[in-house]
C-alpha positions in Angstrom: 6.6 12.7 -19.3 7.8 14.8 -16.4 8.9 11.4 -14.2 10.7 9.9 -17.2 12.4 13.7 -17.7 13.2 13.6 -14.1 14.4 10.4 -14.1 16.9 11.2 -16.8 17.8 14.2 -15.0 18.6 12.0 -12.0 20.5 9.5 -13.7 22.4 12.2 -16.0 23.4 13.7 -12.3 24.5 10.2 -10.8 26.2 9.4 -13.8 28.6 12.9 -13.2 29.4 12.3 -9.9 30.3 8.4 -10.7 32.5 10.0 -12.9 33.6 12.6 -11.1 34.6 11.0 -7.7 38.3 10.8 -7.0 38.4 7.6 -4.7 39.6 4.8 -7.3 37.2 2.3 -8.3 38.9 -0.9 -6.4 38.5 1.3 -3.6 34.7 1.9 -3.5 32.6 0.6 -0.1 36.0 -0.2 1.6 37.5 -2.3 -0.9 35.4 -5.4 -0.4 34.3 -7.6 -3.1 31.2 -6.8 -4.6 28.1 -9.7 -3.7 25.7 -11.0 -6.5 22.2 -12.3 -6.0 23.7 -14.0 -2.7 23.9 -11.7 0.3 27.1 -11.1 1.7 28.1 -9.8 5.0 29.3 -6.0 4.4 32.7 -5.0 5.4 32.9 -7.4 8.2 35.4 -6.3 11.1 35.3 -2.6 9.5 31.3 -1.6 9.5 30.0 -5.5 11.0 31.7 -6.1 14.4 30.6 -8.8 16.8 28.4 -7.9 19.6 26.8 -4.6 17.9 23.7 -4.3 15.8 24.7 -2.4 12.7 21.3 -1.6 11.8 21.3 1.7 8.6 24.4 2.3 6.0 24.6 5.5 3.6 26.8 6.7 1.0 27.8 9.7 -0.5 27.1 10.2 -4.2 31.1 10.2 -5.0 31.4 7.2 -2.5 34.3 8.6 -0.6 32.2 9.3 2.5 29.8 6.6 4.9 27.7 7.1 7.6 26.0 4.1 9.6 23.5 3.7 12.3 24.4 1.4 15.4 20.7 0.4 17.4 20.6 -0.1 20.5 17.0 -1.3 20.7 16.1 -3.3 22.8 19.3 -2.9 24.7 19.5 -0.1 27.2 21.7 2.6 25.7 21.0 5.3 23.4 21.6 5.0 19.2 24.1 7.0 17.6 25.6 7.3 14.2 29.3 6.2 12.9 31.6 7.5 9.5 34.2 7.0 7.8 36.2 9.0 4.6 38.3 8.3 2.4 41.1 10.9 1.6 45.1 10.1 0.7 44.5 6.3 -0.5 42.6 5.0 2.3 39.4 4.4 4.8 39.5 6.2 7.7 38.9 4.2 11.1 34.9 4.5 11.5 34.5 6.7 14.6 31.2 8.5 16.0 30.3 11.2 14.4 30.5 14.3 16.9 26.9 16.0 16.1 25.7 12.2 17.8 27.5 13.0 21.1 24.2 14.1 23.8 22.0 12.9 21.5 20.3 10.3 19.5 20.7 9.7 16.2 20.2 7.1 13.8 19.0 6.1 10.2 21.4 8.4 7.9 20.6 9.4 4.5 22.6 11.1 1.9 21.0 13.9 -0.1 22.1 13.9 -3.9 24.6 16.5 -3.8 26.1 15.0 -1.0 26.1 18.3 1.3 23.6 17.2 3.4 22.9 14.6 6.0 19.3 13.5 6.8 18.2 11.2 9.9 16.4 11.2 13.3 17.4 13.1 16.3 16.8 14.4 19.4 17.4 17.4 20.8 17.9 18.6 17.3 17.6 22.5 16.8 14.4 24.0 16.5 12.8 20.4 16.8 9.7 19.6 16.9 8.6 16.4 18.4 10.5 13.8 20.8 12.6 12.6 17.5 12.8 14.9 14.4 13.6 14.1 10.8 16.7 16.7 10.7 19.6 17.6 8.4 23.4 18.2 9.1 24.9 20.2 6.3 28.5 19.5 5.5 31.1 21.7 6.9 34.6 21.8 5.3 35.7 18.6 6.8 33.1 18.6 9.7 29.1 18.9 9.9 26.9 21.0 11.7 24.4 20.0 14.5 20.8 18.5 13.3 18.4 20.7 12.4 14.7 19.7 12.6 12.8 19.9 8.7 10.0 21.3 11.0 6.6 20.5 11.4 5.6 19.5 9.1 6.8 16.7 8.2 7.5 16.5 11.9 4.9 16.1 14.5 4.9 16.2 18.6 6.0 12.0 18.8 8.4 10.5 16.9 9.4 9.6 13.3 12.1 7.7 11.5 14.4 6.8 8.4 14.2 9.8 6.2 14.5 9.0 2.2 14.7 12.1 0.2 13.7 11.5 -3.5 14.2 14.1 -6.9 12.1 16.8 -6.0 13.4 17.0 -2.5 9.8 15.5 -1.4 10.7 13.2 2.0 9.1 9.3 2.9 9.4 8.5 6.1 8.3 5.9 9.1 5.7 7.5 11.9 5.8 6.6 15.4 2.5 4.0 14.9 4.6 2.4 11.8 3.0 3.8 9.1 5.3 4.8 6.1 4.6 8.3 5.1 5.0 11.1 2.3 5.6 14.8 3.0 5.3 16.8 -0.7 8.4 19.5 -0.5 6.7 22.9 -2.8 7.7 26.2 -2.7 10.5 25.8 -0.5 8.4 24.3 2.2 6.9 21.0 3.0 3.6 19.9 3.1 1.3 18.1 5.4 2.0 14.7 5.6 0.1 12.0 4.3 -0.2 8.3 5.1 0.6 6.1 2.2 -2.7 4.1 1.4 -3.7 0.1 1.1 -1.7 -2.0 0.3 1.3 -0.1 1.4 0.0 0.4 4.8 -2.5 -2.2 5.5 -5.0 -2.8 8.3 -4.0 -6.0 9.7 -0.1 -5.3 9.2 2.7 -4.0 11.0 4.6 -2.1 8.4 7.2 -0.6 10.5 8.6 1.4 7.1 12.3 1.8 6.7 11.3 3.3 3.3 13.4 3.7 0.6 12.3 5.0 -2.5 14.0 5.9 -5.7 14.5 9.2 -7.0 12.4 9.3 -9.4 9.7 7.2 -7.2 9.0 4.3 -9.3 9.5 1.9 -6.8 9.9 1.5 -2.9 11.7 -0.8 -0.6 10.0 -1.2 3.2 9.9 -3.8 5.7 6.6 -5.0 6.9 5.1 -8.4 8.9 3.0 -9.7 6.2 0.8 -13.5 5.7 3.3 -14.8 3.9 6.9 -13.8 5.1 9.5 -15.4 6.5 10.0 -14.8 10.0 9.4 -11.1 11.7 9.9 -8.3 9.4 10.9 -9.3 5.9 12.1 -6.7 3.5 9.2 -6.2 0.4 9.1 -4.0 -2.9 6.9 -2.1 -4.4 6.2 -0.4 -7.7 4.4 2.8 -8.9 1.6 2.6 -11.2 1.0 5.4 -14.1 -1.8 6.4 -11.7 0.3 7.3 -8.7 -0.6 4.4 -6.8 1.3 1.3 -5.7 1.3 -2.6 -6.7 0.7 -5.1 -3.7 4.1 -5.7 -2.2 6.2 -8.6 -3.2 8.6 -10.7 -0.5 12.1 -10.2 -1.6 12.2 -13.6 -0.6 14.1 -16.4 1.3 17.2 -15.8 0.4 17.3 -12.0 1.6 14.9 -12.3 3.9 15.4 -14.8 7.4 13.7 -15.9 10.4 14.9 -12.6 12.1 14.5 -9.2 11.8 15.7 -7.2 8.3 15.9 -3.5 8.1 16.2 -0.7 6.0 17.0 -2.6 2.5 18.8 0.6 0.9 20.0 1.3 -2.1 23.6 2.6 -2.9 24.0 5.9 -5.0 25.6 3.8 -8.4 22.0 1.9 -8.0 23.9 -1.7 -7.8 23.5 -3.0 -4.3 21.0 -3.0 -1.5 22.6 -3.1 1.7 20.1 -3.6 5.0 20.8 -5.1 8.2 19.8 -8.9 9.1 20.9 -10.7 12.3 22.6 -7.8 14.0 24.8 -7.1 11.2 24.9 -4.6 7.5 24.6 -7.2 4.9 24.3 -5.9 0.6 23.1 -7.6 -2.4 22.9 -7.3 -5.8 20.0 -5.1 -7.0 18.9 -7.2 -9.9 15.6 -8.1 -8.2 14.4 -5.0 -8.6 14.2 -5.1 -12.1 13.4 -9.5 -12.3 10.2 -9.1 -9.4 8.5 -6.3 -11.7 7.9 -8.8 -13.9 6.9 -11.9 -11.9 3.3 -12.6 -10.9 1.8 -9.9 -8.6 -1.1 -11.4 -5.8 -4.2 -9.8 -5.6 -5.4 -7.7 -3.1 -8.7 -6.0 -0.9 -8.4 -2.7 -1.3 -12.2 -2.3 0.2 -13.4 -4.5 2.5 -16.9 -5.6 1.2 -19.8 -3.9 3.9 -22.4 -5.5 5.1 -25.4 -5.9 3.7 -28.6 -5.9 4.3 -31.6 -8.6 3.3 -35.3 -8.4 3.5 -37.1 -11.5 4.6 -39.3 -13.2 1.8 -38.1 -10.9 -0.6 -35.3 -10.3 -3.2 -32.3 -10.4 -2.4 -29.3 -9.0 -5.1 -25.8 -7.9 -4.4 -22.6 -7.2 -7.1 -19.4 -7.3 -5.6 -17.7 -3.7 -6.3 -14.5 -4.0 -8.8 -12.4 -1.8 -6.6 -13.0 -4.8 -3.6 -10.3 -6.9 -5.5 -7.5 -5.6 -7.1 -4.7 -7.3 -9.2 -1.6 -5.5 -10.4 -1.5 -7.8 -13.3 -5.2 -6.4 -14.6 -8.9 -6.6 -12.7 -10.0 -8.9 -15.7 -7.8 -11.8 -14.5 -10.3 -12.3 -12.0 -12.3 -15.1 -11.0 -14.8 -15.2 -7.9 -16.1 -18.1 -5.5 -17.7 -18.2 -2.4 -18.6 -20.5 0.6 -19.7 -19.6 4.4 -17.0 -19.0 6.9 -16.9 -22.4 8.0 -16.2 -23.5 4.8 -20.1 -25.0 4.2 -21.3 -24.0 0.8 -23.7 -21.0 0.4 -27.4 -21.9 1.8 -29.6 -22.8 -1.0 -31.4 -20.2 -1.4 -28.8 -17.9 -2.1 -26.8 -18.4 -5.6 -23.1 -16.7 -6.4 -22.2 -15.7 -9.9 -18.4 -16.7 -10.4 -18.2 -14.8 -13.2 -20.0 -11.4 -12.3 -19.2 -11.7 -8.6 -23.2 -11.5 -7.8 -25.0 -12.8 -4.7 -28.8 -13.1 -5.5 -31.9 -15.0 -4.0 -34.7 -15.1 -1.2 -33.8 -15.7 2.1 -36.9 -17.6 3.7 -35.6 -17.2 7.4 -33.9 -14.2 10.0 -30.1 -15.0 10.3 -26.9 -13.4 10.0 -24.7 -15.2 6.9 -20.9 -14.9 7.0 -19.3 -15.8 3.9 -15.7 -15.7 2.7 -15.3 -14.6 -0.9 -11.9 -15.5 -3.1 -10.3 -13.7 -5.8 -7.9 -16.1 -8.0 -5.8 -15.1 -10.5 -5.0 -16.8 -13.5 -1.1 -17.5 -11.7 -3.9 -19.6 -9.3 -2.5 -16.6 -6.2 -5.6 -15.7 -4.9 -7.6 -13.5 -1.9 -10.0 -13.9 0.1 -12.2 -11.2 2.5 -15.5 -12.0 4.7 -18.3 -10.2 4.3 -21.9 -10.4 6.4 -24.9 -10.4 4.8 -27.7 -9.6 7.8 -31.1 -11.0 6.7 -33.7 -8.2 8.6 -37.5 -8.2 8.1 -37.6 -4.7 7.1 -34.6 -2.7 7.9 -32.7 -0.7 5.9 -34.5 -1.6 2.8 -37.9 -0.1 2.0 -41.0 -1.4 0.2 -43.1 0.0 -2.1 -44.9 3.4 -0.2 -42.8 3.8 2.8 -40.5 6.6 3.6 -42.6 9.4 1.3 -41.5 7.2 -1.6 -43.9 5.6 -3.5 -42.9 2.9 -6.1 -46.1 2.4 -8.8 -46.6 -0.3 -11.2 -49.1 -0.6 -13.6 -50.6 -2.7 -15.0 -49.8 -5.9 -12.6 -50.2 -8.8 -13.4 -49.3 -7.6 -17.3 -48.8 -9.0 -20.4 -45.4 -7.0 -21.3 -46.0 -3.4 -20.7 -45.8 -2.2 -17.8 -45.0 1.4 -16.3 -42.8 1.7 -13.3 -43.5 5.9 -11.9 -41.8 6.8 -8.4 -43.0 9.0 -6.3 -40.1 11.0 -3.9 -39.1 13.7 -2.5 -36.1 14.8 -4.1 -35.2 15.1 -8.0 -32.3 13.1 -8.0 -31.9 9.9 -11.1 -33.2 6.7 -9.6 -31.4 3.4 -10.9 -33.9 0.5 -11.9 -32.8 -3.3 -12.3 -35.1 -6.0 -13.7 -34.4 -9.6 -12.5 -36.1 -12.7 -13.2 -36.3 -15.4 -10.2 -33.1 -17.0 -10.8 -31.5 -13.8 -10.0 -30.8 -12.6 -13.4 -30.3 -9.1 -14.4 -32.2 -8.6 -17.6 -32.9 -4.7 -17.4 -30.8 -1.7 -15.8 -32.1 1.6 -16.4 -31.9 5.8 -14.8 -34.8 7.7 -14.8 -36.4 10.1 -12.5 -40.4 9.9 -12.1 -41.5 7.1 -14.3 -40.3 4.5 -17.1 -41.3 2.5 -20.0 -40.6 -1.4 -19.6 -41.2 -4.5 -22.2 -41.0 -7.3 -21.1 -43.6 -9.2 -24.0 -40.2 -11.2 -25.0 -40.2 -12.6 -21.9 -41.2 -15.7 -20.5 -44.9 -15.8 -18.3 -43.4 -15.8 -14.7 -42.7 -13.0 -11.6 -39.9 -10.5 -11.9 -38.6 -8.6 -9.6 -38.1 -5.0 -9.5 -35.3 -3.1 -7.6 -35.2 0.6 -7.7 -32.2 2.7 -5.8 -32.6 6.3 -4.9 -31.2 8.3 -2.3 -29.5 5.9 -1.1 -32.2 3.5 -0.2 -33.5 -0.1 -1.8 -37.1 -0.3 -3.2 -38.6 -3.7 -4.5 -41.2 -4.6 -6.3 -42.7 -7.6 -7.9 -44.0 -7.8 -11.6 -46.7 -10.7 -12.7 -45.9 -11.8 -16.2 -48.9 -13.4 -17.4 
């Protein structure tokens, strides 16, 4: 309720100052035509100019005012920041704004009332680290010098491209290209934190560029991704009712190229996206953000699956966790396979359940297995992650009577009933499964010191009892006779 209130507030104050502004409509981001769902070149010879890498555009909420970001990387030279107004009927001739002269300064964003500047700069008052996320506040017709946000969100290295959402809260890109979040409360702002899997993603470059919307329902970054189309490829992603984010989805070929995109903004009507591409500012309609929330999201690992641990001649029984995969579309869309790393199937001793995502069996010999397990969804876009599964003679997993535990069971061999009583050293539940030789689950139960089983419906046969307590794996077998 409060994020659909704010984002009513939001729009409600968007809506005033479209309505408000005094440049004329034909007039709005220099005149130029407005692109669909193709991207066009923006204001080419005005903003995009041969020979220069326009690189970060912004807008004031009444569109009469435009800041933009020329990068120099990897060229020598230091970055600095352009604008332009628009007062009696026309565009001003974008020059460099004068709080960039002796310093650095780069990746503009407009707050909402349009007072306020934010970006990275150096040298910036009261700063912080080498480059500070800073402000310029708007002075009659000029605008002051950066001043740092402090630390935080500001640390001793750098950070980048500043995007100030409803509650004044700030996202940002740190130095090692992780996209963060600094909460703004009580007139101060928090310690950062680094946005979690799959935003930031072991095995990624994210590089950020975030923006976000105000209301922070979804997010535009750039990122190097399996998958993309070249180096870094503009992705969105949405925010779930429980605060966190879907897996990222490509914006695709047509925005994104072989080459380098940046900073995929959007504009203050919420229309366009403009973003650099190929050394120039290119926009675009903004109707994918609503058509891609609705398309087929790919599964993910969120947790890598640890190794585990096997006993020789005994056992074996593992259940993949249900927060290893995740699909935005819904867990239960799932389906599981497995084969080794070489692609080999599984040894035969060891059986996978497709449907319950369970390993189970007795390993009869010392080894290491490395085995790749898939997610698919029911779009057929699927995942895979490799976990190890390290067959030991006795580590890590106890038998009955070792470690001050004591696992009884009596009688065995039995007919049905049979008592299972633990003996250890804390008071803590213990959590007992029942399996039959094939590796099925037939019991799971909590107790503390001892527990009733029947198994006289059962066929004759061993069982095998696991019992988990304190963090440690006791077996046992049962004689059914």
């Amino acid at each position: 309720m409060k994020t659909s209130l704010l984002t009513t507030v939001l729009l409600l104050v968007f809506g005033s100052f479209t309505l408000a502004q005094s440049i004329p409509h034909d007039s709005l981001y220099f005149g130029q035509t407005p692109p669909g769902n193709v991207p066009k070149v923006f204001a080419p010879g005005i903003v995009s100019l041969p020979n220069r890498k326009e690189a970060v555009i912004t807008f004031s909420p009444d569109g009469a005012s435009v800041f933009f970001y020329i990068e120099t990387y990897p060229n020598p030279g230091t970055p600095y920041t352009m604008f332009s107004t628009y007062s009696n009927n026309h565009w001003s001739t974008p020059d460099t704004i004068s709080f960039s002269f002796g310093r650095a300064t780069g990746e503009p964003f407009f707050a909402f009332n349009g007072n306020r500047l934010y970006m990275f700069a150096s040298n910036a008052v009261n700063h912080h680290g080498i480059v500070d996320l800073c402000y310029s506040e708007k002075q009659g017709n000029n605008w002051s010098s950066p001043v740092s946000l402090g630390n935080p969100p500001n640390s001793e290295a750098y950070q980048y491209h500043p995007c100030i959402v409803g509650d004044s809260s700030i996202y940002f890109s740190s130095e090692i290209g992780y996209i963060c979040r600094s909460q703004y409360s009580n007139g101060a702002y928090q310690s950062r934190v680094i946005l979690p899997n799959p935003i930031n993603h072991v095995g990624t470059q994210t590089w950020g560029d975030p923006y976000v919307s105000p209301g922070e329902t979804y997010m535009i970054f750039k990122s190097i991704r399996e998958g993309g189309y070249g180096q870094h490829d503009l992705y969105i992603s949405y925010r779930k009712t429980d605060g966190s984010w879907t897996n990222p989805k490509n914006l695709g070929n047509v925005i994104n190229t072989p080459n380098d995109e940046t900073a995929g903004d959007i504009t203050p009507d919420g229309l366009y996206m403009t973003y650099g591409s190929n050394s120039d500012m290119y926009w675009v309609s903004s109707g994918f953000i609503d058509s891609l929330r609705y398309t087929n999201f790919i599964p993910y690992v969120k947790n890598p699956i640890p190794s585990q641990t096997a006993v020789l001649n005994q056992w074996f029984v593992y259940t993949i966790p249900d927060t290893t995969f995740i699909d935005d579309d819904g867990n239960n869309t799932l389906t599981y396979s497995a084969k080794l790393l070489n692609g080999n199937p599984l040894p035969s001793w060891l059986a996978f359940d497709t449907l319950t995502a369970t390993f189970s069996g007795m390993p009869p010999s010392l080894g290491n297995l490395y085995i790749n397990v898939t997610a698919t969804d029911t779009a057929g876009a699927s995942v895979l992650t490799t976990m190890v599964i390290l067959v030991k003679e006795t580590i890590g997993i106890y038998q009955a009577g070792s470690e001050g535990k004591t696992l009884r069971i009596f009688p065995n061999p039995t007919h049905g009933m049979v008592t299972v009583s633990l003996e250890k050293s804390k008071d803590g539940p213990a959590v007992l499964d029942v399996y039959t030789i094939e590796g099925e689950n037939i019991q799971t139960n909590t107790f503390k010191r001892s527990i009733n089983l029947d198994l006289t419906t059962r066929p004759r046969g061993m069982y095998f009892v696991k019992v988990v307590v304190d963090n440690e794996i006791l077996v046992s077998k049962i004689n059914l006779d």
